[in-house]
C-alpha positions in Angstrom: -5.4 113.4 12.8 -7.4 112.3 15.9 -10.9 114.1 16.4 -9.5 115.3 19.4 -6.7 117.2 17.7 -9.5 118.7 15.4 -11.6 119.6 18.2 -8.5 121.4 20.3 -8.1 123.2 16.4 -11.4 123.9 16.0 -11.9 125.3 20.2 -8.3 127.8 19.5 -9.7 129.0 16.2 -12.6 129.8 17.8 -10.7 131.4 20.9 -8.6 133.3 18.4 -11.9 135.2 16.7 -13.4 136.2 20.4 -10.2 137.6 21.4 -9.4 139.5 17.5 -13.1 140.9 18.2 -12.3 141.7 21.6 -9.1 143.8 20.4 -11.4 145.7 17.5 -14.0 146.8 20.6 -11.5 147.4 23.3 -7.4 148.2 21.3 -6.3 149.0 24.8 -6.1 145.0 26.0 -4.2 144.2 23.2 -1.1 144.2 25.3 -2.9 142.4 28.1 -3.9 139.4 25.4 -0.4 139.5 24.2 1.4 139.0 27.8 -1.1 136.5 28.2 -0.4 134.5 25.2 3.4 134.5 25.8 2.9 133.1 29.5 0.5 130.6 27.8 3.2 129.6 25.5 6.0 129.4 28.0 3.6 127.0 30.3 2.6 124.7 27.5 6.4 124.2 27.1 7.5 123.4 30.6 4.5 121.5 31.4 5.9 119.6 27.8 9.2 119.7 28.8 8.9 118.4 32.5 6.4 115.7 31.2 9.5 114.6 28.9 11.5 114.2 31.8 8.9 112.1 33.4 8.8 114.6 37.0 6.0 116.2 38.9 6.4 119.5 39.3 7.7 118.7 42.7 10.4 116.8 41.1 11.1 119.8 39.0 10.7 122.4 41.3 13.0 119.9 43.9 15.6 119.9 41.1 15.7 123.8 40.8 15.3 124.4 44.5 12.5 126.2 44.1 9.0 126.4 45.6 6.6 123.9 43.8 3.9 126.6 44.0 6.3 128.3 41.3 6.1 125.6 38.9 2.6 125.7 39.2 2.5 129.4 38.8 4.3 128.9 35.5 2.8 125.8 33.9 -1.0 128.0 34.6 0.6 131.0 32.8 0.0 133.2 36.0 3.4 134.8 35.8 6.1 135.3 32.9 8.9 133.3 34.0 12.2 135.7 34.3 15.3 134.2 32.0 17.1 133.1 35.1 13.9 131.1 36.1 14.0 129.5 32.5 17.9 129.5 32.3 17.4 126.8 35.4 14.7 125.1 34.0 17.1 124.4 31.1 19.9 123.4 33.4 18.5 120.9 35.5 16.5 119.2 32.0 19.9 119.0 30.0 18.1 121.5 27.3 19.7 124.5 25.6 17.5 127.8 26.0 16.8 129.5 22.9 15.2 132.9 22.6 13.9 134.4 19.5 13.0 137.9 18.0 10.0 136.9 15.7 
């Protein structure tokens, strides 16, 4: 494991006890955090994804006919993506979207 890796580790861990204290003081932004960390997921995984592919997000956003500024929006976790926005990004990779109930 590369001392970076332990670093990003150590740095979420660390993120992970601010915002758990956070919740305890304030219970009413636990829904906030939790939107939040699913955007954050879903834009680590098509910034992944379209990195894979070897395309800007121009390339991507080209290849969906959509704005780039979209892309962006997605890959900073502004917005929540809606299934036919991820449905495409699927399409136009050659992936299979997969959505789970945990």
């Amino acid at each position: 494991i590369a001392l970076k890796d332990i670093e990003r580790v150590n740095c979420m861990s660390m993120i992970s006890k601010l915002i758990d204290e956070d919740i305890k003081r304030h219970p009413e932004l636990e829904n906030s955090y939790k939107e939040q960390s699913e955007a954050l997921d879903i834009a680590v995984k098509v910034v992944s994804l379209r990195k894979e592919m070897g395309w800007s997000q121009r390339q991507l956003a080209e290849a969906m006919n959509i704005p780039q500024s979209t892309i962006a929006r997605i890959e900073n976790g502004d917005v929540l993506p809606h299934i036919n926005t991820m449905q495409a990004i699927a399409n136009v990779t050659n992936k299979r979207l997969k959505i789970e109930y945990v």
